[in-house]
PADO-178824 format. One record per residue (C-alpha): residue in three letters; x negated, y, z. Coordinates in steps of 0.05 Angstrom, whole numbers, padded with zeros to 5 digits, always signed. Example, Ala and Ser with C-alpha at 12.3 -4.5 7.8 and 13.67 -1.06 7.14 Angstrom:
2
Ala-00246-00090+00156
Ser-00273-00021+00143
END
This chain:
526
Unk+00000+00000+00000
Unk-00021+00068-00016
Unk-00011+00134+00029
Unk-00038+00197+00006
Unk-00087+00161-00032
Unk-00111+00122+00014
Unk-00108+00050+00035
Unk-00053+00036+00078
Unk-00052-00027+00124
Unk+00019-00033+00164
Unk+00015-00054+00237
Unk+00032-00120+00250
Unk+00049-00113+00327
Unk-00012-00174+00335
Unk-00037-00199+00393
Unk-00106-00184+00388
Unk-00147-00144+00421
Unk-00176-00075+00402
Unk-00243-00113+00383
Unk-00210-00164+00337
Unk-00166-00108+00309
Unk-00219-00061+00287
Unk-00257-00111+00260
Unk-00205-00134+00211
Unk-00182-00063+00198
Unk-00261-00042+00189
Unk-00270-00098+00145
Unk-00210-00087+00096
Unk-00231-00018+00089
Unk-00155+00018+00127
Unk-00154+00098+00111
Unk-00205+00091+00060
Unk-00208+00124-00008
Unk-00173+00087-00071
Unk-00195+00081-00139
Unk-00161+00085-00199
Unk-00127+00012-00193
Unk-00109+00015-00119
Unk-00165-00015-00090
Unk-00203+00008-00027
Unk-00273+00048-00032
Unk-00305-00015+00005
Unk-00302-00023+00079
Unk-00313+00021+00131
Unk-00394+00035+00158
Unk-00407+00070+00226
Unk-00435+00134+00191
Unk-00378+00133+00136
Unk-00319+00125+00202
Unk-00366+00176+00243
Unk-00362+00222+00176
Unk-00282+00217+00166
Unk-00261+00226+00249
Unk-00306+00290+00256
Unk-00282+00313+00181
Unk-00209+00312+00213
Unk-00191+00392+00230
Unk-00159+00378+00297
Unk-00220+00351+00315
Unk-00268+00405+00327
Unk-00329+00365+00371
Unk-00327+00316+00318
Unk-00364+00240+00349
Unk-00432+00215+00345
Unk-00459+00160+00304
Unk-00475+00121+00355
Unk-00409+00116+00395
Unk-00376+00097+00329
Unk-00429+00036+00317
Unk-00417+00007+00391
Unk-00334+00007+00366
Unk-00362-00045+00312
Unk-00399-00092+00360
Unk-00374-00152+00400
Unk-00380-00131+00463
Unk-00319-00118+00530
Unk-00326-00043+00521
Unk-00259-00003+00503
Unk-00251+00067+00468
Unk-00218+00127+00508
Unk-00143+00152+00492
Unk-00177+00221+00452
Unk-00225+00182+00398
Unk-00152+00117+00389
Unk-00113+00186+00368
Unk-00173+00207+00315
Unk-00174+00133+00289
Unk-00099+00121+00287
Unk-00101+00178+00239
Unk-00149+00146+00196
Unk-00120+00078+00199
Unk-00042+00119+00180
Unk-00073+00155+00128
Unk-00057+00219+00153
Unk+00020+00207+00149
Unk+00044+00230+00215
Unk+00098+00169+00226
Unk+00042+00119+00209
Unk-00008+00148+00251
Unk+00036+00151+00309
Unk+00046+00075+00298
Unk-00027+00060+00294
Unk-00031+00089+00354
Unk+00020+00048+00399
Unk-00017-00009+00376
Unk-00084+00010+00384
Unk-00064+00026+00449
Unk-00035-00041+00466
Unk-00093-00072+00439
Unk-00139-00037+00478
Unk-00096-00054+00542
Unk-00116-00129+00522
Unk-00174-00121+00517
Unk-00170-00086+00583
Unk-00141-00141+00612
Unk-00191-00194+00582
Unk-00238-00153+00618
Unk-00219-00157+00682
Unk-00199-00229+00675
Unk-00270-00252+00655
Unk-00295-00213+00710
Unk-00254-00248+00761
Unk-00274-00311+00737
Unk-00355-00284+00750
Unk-00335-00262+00816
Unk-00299-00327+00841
Unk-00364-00367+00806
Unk-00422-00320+00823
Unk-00448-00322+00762
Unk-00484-00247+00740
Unk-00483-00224+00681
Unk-00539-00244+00625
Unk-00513-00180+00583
Unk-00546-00105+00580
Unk-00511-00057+00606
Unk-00480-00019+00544
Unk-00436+00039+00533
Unk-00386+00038+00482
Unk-00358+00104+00490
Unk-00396+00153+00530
Unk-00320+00192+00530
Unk-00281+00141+00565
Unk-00335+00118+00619
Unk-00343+00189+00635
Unk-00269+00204+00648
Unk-00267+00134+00686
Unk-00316+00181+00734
Unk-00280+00238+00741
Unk-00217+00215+00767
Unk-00259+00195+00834
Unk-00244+00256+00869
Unk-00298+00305+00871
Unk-00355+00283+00827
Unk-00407+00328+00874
Unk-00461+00299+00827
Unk-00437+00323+00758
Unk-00421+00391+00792
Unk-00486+00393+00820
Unk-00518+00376+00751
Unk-00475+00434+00722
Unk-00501+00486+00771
Unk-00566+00477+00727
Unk-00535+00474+00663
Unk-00517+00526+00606
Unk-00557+00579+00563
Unk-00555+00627+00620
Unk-00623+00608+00660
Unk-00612+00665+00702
Unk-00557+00636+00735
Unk-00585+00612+00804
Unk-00642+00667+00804
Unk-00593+00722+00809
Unk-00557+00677+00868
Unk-00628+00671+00904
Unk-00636+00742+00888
Unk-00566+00775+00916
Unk-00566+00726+00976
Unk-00632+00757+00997
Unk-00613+00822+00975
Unk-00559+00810+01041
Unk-00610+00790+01083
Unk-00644+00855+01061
Unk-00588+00902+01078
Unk-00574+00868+01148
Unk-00657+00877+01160
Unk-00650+00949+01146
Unk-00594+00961+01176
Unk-00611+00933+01233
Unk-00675+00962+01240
Unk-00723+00904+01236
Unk-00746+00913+01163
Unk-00812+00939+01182
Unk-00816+00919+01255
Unk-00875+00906+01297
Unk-00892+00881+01370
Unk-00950+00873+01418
Unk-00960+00790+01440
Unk-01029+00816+01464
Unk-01061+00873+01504
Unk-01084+00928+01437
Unk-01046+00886+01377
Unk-00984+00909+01346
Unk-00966+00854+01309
Unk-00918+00859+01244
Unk-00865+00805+01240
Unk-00813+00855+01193
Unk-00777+00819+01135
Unk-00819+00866+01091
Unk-00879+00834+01114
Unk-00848+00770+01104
Unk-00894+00728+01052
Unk-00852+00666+01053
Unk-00788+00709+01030
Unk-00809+00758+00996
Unk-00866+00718+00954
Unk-00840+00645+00957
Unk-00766+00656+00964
Unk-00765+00720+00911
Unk-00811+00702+00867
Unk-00840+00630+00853
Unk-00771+00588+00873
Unk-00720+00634+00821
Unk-00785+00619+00754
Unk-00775+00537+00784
Unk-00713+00537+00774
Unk-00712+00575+00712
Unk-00768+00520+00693
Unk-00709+00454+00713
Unk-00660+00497+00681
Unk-00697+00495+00605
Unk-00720+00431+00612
Unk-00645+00401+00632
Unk-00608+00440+00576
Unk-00668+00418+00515
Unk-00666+00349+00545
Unk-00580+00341+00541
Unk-00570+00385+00474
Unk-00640+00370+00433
Unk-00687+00318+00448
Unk-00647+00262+00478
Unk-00598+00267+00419
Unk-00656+00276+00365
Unk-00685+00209+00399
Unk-00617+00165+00396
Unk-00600+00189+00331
Unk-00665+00181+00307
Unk-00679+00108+00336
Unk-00607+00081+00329
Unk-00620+00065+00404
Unk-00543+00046+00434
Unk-00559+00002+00497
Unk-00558+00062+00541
Unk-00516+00096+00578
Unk-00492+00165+00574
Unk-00530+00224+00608
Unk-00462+00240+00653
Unk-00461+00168+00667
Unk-00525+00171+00690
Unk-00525+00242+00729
Unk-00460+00204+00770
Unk-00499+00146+00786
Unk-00544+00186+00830
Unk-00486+00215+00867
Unk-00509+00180+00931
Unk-00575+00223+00919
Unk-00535+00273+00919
Unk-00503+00278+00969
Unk-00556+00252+01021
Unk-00589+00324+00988
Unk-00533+00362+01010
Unk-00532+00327+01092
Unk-00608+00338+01089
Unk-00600+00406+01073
Unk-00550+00435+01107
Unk-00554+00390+01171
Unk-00632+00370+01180
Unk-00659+00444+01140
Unk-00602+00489+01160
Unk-00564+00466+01227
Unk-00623+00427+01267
Unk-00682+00478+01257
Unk-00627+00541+01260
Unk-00607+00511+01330
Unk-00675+00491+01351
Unk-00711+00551+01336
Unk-00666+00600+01341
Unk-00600+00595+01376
Unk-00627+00547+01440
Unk-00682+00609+01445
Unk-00641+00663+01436
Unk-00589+00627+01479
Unk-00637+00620+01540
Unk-00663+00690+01528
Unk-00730+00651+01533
Unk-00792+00699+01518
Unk-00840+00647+01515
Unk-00825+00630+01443
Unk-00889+00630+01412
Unk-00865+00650+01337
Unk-00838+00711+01339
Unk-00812+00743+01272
Unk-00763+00795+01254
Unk-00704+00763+01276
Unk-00734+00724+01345
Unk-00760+00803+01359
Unk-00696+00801+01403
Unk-00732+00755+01454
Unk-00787+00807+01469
Unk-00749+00882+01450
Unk-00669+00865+01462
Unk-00665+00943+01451
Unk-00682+00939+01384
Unk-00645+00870+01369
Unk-00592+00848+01406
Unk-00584+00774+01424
Unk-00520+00769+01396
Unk-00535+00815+01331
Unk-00606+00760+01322
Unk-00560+00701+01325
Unk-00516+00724+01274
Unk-00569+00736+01223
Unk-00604+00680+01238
Unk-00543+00646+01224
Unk-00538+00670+01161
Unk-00619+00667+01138
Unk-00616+00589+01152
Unk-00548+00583+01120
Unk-00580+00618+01061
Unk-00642+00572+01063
Unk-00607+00512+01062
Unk-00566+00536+01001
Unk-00637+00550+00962
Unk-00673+00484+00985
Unk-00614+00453+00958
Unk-00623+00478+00888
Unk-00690+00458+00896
Unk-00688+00392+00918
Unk-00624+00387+00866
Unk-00682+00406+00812
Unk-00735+00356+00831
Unk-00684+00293+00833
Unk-00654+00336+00764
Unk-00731+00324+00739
Unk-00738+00250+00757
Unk-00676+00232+00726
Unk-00698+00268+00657
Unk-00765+00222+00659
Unk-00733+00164+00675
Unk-00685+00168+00627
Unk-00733+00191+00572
Unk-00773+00126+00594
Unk-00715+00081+00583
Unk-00694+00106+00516
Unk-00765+00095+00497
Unk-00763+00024+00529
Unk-00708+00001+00486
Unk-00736+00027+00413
Unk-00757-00036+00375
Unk-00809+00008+00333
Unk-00839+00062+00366
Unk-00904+00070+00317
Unk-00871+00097+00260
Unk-00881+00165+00252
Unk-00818+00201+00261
Unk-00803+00160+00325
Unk-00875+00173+00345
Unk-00869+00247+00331
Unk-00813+00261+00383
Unk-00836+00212+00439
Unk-00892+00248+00444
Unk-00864+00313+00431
Unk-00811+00300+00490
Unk-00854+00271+00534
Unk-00900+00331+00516
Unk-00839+00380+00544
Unk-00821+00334+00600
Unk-00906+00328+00625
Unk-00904+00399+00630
Unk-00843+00424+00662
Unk-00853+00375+00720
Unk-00923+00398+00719
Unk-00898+00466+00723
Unk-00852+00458+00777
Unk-00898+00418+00820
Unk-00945+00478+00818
Unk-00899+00520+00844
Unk-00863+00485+00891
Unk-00940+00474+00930
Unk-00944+00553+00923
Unk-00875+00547+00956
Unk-00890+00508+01012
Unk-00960+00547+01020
Unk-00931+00619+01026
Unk-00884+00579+01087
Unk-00937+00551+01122
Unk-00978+00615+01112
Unk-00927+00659+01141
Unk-00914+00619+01198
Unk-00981+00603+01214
Unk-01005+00682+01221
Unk-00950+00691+01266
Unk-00974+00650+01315
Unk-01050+00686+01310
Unk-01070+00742+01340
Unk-01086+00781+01272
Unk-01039+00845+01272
Unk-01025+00838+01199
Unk-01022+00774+01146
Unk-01078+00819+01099
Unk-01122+00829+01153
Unk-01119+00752+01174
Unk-01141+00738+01102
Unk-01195+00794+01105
Unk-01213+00771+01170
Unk-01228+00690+01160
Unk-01266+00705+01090
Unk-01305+00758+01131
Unk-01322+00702+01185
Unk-01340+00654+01127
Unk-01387+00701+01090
Unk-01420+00720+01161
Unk-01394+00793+01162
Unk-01372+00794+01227
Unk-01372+00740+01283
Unk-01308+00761+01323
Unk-01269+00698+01320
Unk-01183+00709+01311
Unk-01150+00664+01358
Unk-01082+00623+01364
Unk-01033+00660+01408
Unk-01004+00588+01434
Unk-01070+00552+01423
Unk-01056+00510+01371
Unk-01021+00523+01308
Unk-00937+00500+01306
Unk-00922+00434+01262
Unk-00897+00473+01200
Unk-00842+00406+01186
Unk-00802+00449+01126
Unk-00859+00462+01096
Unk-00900+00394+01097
Unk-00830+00363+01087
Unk-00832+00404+01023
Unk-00908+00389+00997
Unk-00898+00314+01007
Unk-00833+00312+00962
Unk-00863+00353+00907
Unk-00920+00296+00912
Unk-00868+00244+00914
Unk-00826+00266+00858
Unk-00894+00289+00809
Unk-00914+00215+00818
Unk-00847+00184+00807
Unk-00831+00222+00748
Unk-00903+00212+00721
Unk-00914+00134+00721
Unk-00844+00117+00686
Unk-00865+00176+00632
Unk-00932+00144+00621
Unk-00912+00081+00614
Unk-00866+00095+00561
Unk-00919+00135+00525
Unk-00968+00075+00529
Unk-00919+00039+00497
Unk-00907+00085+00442
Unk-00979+00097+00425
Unk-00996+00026+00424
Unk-01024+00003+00353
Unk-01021+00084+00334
Unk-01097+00101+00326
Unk-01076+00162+00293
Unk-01051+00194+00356
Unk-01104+00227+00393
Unk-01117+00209+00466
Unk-01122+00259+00526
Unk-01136+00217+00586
Unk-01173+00275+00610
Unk-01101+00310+00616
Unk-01078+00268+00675
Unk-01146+00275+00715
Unk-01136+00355+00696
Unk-01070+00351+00726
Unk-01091+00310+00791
Unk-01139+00347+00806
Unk-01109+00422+00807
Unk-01055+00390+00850
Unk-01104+00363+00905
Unk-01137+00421+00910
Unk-01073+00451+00915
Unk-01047+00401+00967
Unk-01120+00405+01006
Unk-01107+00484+01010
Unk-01041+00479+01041
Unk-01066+00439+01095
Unk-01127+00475+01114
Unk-01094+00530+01122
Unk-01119+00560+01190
Unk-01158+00497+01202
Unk-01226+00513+01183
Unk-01265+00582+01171
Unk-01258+00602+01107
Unk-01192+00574+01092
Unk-01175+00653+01060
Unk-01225+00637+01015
Unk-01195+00570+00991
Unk-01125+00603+00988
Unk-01158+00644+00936
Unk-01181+00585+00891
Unk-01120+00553+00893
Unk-01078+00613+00872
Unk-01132+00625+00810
Unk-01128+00557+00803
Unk-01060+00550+00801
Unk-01045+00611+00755
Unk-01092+00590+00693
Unk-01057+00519+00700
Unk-00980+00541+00697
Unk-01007+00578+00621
Unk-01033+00504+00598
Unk-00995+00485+00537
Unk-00989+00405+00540
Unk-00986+00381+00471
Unk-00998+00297+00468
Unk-00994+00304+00395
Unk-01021+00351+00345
Unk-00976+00390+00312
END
């Protein structure tokens, strides 16, 4: 039969499943073109179906190639409600009364198939028998809404926060909640504060002073996250489609699949956060104190000032702002910690694609493994960097508030004075011994953590794609490079205040650091 010049294959109201009914429909070429004499334009190919449902004007996003080829294999996997609407059109021809028909019984045949599903997997429960098959996705569409019915999908929302051409996005949040901070500093009066813990030293402990926020907070967090932000967006909307299009790689799942399967992660990132980073330390170190009216805190910045001059902060006014400067810290180690699992997932899932192409010497393949892996090498790279330089202006800023130096530049000038024998007056610990710094080491050994985690799986999937390529030029020297700035890095962090001359370390590492964040990574040559 012939609609609108097209083949035309009447329902049958069957009892096969959506997998046995495409197949036959595929096969006898339904919806396609007819010659002269009636007779289909052949069956229907993946790219040629792919080609027709995105040509259809309703259908704006159009469907990849490869969610179309997983419809043609024999396999458990379904098809969503949106892309059996797009292919009852196709099957009816574009006659509105046989597409609507095509679509009842697509639908019922996917509700076998459904039901086939869940009656195989009964029997595997009841036998204990797992399952010998990959894990495939069929159609990325209908797994995804499967996830998004479960409530609040914390993970996806998360992953969004970090998403979209607008990089600016979370800067601007870092920047305005500090801006707050800001106005209730100078408002209050302790912007520029100083106090005496010593006979002859006015120490300055104002927010102004304030290296950790104003440096680490202002500066090197919002160009991190602008860093995740690139990556994530080139990752989802270039490379990882150039590479599955490119490598006809379908055993893997989509990214949203995958960004909801860490949703455990994720939220364990938000109790860590906001209970362990925000609550513990805000009650601990500030409300207990501040509480007690206890003087003989040893740390004493611009907010604990009310401990040692309640005329100039109340006890009431410090709790309130302290309240909100932890609240506000636990918001931005969230969107950091949110970044560095955001950067393990990429590499691991770049390393799995690449695990599952059959031939990853030929050139074109070649090209973009190593030109993603490239991108990936140095944004986590990148981000490690700064996330030490992070963790160092903490420490930093916390440790000279527990000296006796009246001012963090003249603690510098001081040590690197000791160290090149310019003067011999030693600066001393007010308590004795420096405080345990736990945000800040906390921080330092998770940027470790997660540059080794993402690094091995990325490696190994470039090891694999450059065996048998003797064309591609090694850098082995690129890892040591990278290893090394990073424990120098890492050994500067923890000497700070440990040894004489620690200043002068502080400056190698930020030299250091500087000239490595400009490297351009390229693993192959362009």
């Amino acid at each position: 039969m012939i609609k609108n010049n097209k083949f035309y294959v009447e329902p049958q109201r069957e009892t096969a499943n959506f997998k046995q009914l495409f197949a036959r429909l595929a096969a006898a070429g339904a919806g396609r073109p007819v010659d002269d004499k009636g007779f289909p334009d052949g069956p229907w190919t993946p790219e040629k179906l792919a080609e027709a449902i995105s040509s259809i004007d309703a259908n704006p996003k159009g469907i990849e190639v490869r969610a179309v080829q997983m419809w043609f294999q024999d396999n458990d996997n379904g098809i969503s409600n949106e892309n059996i609407r797009w292919l009852a059109r196709i099957f009816g021809c574009h006659d509105p009364e046989a597409a609507s028909q095509w679509q009842a019984e697509l639908t019922a045949a996917k509700e076998r198939l459904a039901c086939e599903r869940r009656a195989k997997n009964k029997e595997l429960v009841v036998d204990d028998l797992p399952s010998s098959e990959p894990y495939t996705v069929e159609d990325p569409t209908a797994q995804d809404a499967e996830h998004e019915i479960r409530g609040i999908n914390l993970a996806l929302r998360s992953e969004a926060m970090f998403s979209g051409p607008n990089l600016l996005n979370l800067p601007i949040f870092i920047w305005g909640g500090l801006g707050v901070l800001w106005f209730l500093a100078f408002i209050l009066g302790v912007h520029s504060i100083t106090y005496s813990p010593l006979d002859g030293v006015e120490k300055q402990v104002g927010l102004i002073w304030s290296i950790g926020w104003n440096v680490g907070d202002a500066i090197l967090l919002p160009i991190f996250l602008i860093v995740v932000t690139a990556l994530l967006n080139s990752w989802k909307q270039t490379e990882r489609t150039r590479l599955l299009e490119t490598t006809n790689v379908t055993n893997v799942r989509s990214w949203r699949s995958k960004v909801t399967s860490f949703r455990m992660s994720f939220w364990a990132i938000l109790l860590i956060c906001f209970l362990l980073i925000f609550l513990v330390q805000w009650a601990g170190v500030y409300l207990l104190p501040l509480l007690k009216n206890d003087p003989g805190v040893p740390m004493i910045d611009w907010m604990l000032i009310a401990l040692v001059e309640p005329e100039t902060l109340s006890s009431h006014a410090a709790i309130f702002v302290s309240f909100l400067s932890f609240l506000y810290a636990g918001l931005i180690y969230w969107f950091l910690f949110i970044g560095l699992l955001l950067l393990f997932m990429i590499s691991a899932d770049f390393a799995e694609i690449c695990s599952s192409i059959d031939e990853p010497e030929r050139d074109p393949i070649l090209h973009l493994i190593l030109a993603s892996g490239s991108k990936i090498i140095q944004s986590v790279y990148r981000c490690t960097v700064l996330g030490i330089l992070v963790a160092l202006t903490i420490k930093l800023n916390g440790a000279y508030l527990v000296t006796d130096a009246e001012s963090l530049s003249g603690w510098l000038i001081h040590d690197a004075a000791l160290f090149f024998e310019f003067r011999d007056d030693e600066w001393m610990w007010i308590t004795g011994s420096p405080s345990s710094f736990f945000t800040s080491f906390l921080l330092l050994f998770l940027l470790c953590f997660v540059f080794v985690a993402c690094m091995l799986p990325v490696n190994l999937a470039l090891n694999k794609a450059l065996h048998g390529a003797a064309s591609v030029p090694r850098k082995p020297a690129l890892w040591f490079r990278m290893g090394l700035v990073l424990t120098i890095l890492a050994a500067g962090y923890l000497l700070v205040g440990q040894v004489t001359g620690f200043s002068v370390i502080l400056c190698i590492c930020l030299v250091v650091s500087l000239a490595s964040l400009s490297w351009k990574i390229e693993l192959i040559n362009q």
